[in-house]
C-alpha positions in Angstrom: 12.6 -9.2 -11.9 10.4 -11.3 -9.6 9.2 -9.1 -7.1 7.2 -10.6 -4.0 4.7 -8.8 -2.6 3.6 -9.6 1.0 0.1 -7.7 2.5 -3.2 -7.7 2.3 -6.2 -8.5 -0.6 -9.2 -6.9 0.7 -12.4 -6.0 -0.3 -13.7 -2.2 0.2 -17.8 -2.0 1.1 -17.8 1.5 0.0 -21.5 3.5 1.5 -22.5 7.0 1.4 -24.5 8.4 4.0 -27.0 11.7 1.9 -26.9 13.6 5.1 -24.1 15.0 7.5 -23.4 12.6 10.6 -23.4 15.4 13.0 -27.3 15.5 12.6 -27.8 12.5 13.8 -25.0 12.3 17.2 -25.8 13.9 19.8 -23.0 15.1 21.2 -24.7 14.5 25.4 -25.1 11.3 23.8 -22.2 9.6 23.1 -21.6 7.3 25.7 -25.1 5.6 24.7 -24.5 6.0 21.5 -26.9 3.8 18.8 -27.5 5.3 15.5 -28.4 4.1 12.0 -27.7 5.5 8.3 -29.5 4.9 5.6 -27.0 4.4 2.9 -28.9 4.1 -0.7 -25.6 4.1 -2.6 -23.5 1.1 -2.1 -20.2 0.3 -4.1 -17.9 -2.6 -3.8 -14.2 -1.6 -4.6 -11.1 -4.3 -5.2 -8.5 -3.0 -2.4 -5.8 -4.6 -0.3 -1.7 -3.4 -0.6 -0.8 -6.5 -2.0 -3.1 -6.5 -4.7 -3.0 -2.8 -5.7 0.4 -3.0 -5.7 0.4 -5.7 -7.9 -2.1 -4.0 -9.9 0.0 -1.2 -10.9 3.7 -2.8 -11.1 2.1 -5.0 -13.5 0.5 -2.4 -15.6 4.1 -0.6 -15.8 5.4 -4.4 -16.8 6.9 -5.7 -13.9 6.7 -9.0 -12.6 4.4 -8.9 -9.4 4.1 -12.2 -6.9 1.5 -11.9 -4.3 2.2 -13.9 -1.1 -1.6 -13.3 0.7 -4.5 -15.0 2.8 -8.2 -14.8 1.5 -11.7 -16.3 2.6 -14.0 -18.0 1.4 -15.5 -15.2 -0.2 -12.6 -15.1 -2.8 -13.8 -16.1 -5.9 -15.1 -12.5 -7.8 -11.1 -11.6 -6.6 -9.6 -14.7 -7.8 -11.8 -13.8 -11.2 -10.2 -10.8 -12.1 -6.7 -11.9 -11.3 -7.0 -14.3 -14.0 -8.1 -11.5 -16.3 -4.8 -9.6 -14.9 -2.5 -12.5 -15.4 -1.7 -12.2 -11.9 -0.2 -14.9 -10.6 -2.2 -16.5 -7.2 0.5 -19.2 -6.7 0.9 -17.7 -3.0 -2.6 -16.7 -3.0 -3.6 -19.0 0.1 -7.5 -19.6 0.7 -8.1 -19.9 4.3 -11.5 -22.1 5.4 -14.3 -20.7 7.6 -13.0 -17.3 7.0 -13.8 -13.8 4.9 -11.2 -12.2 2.8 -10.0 -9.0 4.8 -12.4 -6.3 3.9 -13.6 -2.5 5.4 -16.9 -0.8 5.2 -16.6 2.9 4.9 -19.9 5.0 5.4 -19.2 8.9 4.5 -21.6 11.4 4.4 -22.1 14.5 2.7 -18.9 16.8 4.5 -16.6 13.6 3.3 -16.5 12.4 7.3 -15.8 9.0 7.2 -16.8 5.8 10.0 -14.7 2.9 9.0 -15.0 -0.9 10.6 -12.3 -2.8 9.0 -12.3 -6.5 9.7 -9.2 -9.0 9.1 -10.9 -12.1 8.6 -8.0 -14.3 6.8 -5.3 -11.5 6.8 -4.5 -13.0 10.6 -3.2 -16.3 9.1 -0.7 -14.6 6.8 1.9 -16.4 9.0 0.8 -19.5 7.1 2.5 -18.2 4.0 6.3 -18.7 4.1 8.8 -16.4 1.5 11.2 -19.9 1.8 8.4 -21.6 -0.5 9.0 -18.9 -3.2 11.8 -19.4 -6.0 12.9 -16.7 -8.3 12.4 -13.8 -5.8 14.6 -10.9 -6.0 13.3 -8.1 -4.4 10.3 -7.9 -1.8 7.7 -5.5 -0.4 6.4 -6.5 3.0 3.3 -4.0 2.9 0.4 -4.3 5.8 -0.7 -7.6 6.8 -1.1 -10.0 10.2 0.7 -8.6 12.3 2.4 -12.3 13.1 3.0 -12.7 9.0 4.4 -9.5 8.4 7.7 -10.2 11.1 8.1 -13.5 10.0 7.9 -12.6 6.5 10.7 -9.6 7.0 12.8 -12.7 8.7 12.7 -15.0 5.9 13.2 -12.0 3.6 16.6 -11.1 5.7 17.6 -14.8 5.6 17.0 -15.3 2.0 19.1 -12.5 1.5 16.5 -11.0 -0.5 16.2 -7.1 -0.3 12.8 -5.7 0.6 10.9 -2.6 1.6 9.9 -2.1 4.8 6.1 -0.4 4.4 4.4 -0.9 7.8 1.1 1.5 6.8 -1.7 1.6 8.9 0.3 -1.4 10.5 2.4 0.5 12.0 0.6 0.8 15.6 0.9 -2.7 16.2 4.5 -2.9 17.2 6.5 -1.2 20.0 10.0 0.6 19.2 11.7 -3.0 20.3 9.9 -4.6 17.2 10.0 -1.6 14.7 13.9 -1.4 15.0 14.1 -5.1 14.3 12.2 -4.2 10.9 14.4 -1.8 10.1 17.5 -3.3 10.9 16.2 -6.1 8.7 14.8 -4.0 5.6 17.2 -2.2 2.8 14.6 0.1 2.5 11.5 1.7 4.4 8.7 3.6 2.7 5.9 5.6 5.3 3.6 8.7 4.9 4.5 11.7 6.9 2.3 10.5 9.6 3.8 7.1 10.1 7.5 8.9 9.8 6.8 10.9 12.8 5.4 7.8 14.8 8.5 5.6 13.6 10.9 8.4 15.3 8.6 8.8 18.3 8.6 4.8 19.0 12.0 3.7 17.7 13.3 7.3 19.6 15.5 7.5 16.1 15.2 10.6 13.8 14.6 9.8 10.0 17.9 10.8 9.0 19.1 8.5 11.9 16.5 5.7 10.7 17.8 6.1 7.0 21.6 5.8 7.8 20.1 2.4 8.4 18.8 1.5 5.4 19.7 1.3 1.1 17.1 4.6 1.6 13.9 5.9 3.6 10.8 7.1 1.4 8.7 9.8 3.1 5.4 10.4 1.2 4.2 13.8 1.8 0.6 13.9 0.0 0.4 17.3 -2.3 3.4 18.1 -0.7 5.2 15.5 -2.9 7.6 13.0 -1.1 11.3 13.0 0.3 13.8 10.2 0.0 16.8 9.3 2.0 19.6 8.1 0.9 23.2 8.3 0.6 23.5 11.2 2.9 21.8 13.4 0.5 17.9 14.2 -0.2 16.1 13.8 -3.1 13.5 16.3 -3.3 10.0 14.3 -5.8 7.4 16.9 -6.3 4.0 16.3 -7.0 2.6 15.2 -10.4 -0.8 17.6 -10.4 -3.7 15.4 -11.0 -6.2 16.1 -14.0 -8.6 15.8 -11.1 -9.1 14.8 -7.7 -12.1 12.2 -7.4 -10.4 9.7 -4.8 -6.9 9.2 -2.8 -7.4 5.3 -1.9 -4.4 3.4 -3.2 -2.3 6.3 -3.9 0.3 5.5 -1.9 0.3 1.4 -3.0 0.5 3.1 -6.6 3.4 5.0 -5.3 4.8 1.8 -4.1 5.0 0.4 -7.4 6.9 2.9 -9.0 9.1 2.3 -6.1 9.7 -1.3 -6.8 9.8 -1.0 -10.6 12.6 1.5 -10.6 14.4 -0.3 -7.8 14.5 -3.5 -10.1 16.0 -2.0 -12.9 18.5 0.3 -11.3 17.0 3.5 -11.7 18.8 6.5 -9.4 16.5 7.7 -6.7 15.6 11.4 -8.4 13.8 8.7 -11.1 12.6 6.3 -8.7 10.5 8.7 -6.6 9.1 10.7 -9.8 8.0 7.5 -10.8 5.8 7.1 -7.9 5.0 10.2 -8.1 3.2 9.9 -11.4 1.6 6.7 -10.7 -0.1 8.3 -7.8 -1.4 11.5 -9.6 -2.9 8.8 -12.0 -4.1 6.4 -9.7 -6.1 9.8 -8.0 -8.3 10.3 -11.2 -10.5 7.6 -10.4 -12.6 6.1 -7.7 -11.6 2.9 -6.1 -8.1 1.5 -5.8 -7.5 -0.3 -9.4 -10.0 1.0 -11.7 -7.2 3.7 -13.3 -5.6 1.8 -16.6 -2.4 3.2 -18.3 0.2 1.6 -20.5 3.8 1.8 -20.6 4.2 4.2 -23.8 1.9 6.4 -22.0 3.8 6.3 -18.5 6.4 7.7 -21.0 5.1 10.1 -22.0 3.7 11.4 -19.6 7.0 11.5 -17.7 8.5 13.2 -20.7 6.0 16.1 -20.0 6.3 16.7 -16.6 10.2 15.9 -16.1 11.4 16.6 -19.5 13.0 13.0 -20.1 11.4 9.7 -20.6 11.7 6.7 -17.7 11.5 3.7 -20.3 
């Protein structure tokens, strides 16, 4: 199934800082603050929802469709697409601009200072869901703030069903705006975080918010997650990691096994353990797209913790 996934393709500028930041702010300072941090070690990381979604539902052999905005700075991305055989037909190259990326110092407690800038993620408006064809289910994952409602319009038009999964989007809109999502979406996907400042601005609880939708995904982190729908709750506990080296992209891994069991029809119990495993793999390994798994092994691996296979 042709899934469309709207967001972001971003580059992560990934620093570490071999000291501890409180060494260096003065707390009696702060208001004049003007420090600098020798960062020796310097990695850059392929991030962005769209992409990592697309890097995983591929890998579990779905059929991923970005709809993004880059810069001029996209060519090393546009590279390894083509060895992914992701498609970059709705891949839009924006002049004059940089892909959206972050730069992330963290020092030696794992403190992190982030500066995250958009660069061609504001024009996302300039990609439309009406020049798709084939499109049968749809992600609308963080992106310009102006892209992401009119993408969720188009989506609702189309009659095409998609997941509401605002992210670290969420803060841009007021209740007003976030009920018009939801009202739009079949379903909604959000961390615990996010959940509680959906209910505080829409004023809805998430049993209220999930009467709403097809069902509303609540990722708890080690905690597992908790889907709504139905009436009932489905309970996904956490696949335990081999080890923990880095959480980036867990959640758009998540996502993935979201969509995937979605497109074929899988009950929800499935769906969400999915996700679940995708996650605890993703966590393995630093950087959003550098963990690698085939289908057979997906398998089996859900055979051993869940006692049945997925595929």
């Amino acid at each position: 199934m042709r899934t469309l996934i709207c967001g972001s393709i971003a580059y992560d500028n990934i620093m570490v800082f071999q000291d501890h930041f409180k060494n260096h702010i003065l707390p009696e300072k702060i208001h004049v603050l003007n420090v600098a941090f020798l960062v020796p070690e310097m990695r850059r990381e392929f991030g962005g929802c769209a992409s990592n979604i697309a890097y995983n539902l591929k890998m579990l052999g779905g059929d991923p469709v970005m709809m993004a905005t880059v810069g001029d700075d996209y060519a090393p991305y546009a590279a390894r697409f083509d060895q992914l055989s992701l498609t970059q037909q709705h891949v839009l190259q924006v002049p004059e601009t940089f892909t959206a990326q972050a730069f992330i110092t963290t020092d030696l407690d794992d403190n992190q200072i982030t500066a995250f800038h958009p660069g061609a993620m504001n024009f996302s408006h300039l990609n439309s869901v009406k020049e798709t064809q084939g499109i049968r289910l749809g992600i609308i994952a963080p992106d310009g703030r102006d892209g992401m409602m009119q993408h969720a319009r188009e989506f609702h038009a189309a009659g095409i069903p998609f997941i509401f999964d605002p992210g670290q989007g969420l803060p841009m809109y007021n209740g007003e705006e976030l009920l018009s999502f939801v009202d739009q979406a079949d379903y909604i996907a959000v961390n615990d975080y996010e959940g509680e400042l959906l209910q505080e601005r829409t004023g809805l609880s998430l049993e209220s918010l999930a009467k709403k939708a097809k069902a509303l995904i609540v990722t708890l982190g080690a905690q597992g997650s908790v889907i709504y729908a139905g009436g009932k709750q489905y309970q996904i506990p956490c696949v335990k990691p081999k080890e923990i080296i880095d959480p980036t992209g867990c959640g758009d891994a998540y996502r993935a096994g979201l969509l995937y069991g979605i497109a074929h029809g899988f009950d929800w119990q499935t769906t969400g353990q999915l996700g679940s495993l995708l996650g605890s793999l993703k966590i393995t390994c630093r950087g959003a797209q550098n963990h690698r798994f085939t289908r057979d092994e997906i398998d089996q691996l859900y055979l051993e913790n869940f006692g049945t296979r997925v595929f």
